[in-house]
N, C-alpha and C positions, 0 to 999 in steps of 0.2 A: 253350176253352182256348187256342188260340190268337190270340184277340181279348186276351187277359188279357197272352201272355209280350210280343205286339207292345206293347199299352199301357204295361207294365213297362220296357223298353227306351227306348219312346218319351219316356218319364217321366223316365229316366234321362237323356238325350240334352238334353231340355229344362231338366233344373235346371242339369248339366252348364252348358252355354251361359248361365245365367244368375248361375249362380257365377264363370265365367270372365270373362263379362262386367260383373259386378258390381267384379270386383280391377280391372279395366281401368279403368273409371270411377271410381274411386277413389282411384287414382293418380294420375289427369288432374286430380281435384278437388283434391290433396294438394298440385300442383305439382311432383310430380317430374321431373326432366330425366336428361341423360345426364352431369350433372357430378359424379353418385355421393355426393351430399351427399342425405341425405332429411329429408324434413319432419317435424314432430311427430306432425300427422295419417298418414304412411305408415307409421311407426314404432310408435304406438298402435294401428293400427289399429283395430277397433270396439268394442276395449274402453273407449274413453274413454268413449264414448257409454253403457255401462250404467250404472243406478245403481248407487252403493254399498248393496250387501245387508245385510252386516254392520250400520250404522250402522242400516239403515230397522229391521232385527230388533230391535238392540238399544232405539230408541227406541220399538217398538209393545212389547215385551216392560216396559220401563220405566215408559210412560205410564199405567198405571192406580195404579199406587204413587205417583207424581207429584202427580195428580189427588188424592187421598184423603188426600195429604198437607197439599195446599190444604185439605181441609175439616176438619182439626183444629183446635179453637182454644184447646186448652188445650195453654200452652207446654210444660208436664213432658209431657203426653203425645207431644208434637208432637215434640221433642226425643228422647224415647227413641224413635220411630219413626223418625225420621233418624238414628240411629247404627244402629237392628233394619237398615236398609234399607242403608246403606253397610257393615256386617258382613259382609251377603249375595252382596256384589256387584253389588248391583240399582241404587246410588244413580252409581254412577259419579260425572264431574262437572257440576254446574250440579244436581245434585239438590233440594237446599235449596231451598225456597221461603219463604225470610226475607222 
């Protein structure tokens, strides 16, 4: 039990210093100084760096109506499939595949 609370603490102390030290580094990568102007990258901070969720959802959500729509080849069907698909919301833009 007390191998567990020292570990916990210890754990604690260790990301501690690694979070602190990570803004530290980060900074220094950013280029900030003491002239209180800051950089894009200090300002973003590491959100720039993820991808956009939204956009990846909406195109894996999209992609199989997309695909199936390439494989109609008869124009009336193909046609009322792309207005079914833009009614829905699913077709967004660039859905057409003319």
């Amino acid at each position: 039990m007390v191998k567990m609370i020292i570990g916990f603490f210890a754990g604690m102390a260790v990301c501690g210093l690694v979070f602190f030290g990570a803004g530290t580094i980060l900074s220094a990568y950013a280029g900030t100084d003491d002239s209180g102007e800051l950089s894009d990258n200090a300002t973003g901070g590491l959100t720039g760096l993820l991808p956009d969720i939204e956009q990846i959802y909406n195109q894996a959500l999209t992609l199989p109506f997309k695909k199936a729509e390439s494989k109609i080849y008869d124009e009336d069907i193909r046609e009322f499939y792309h207005e079914l698909i833009n009614s829905t919301g699913l077709g967004g833009t660039g859905a057409g595949t003319d």
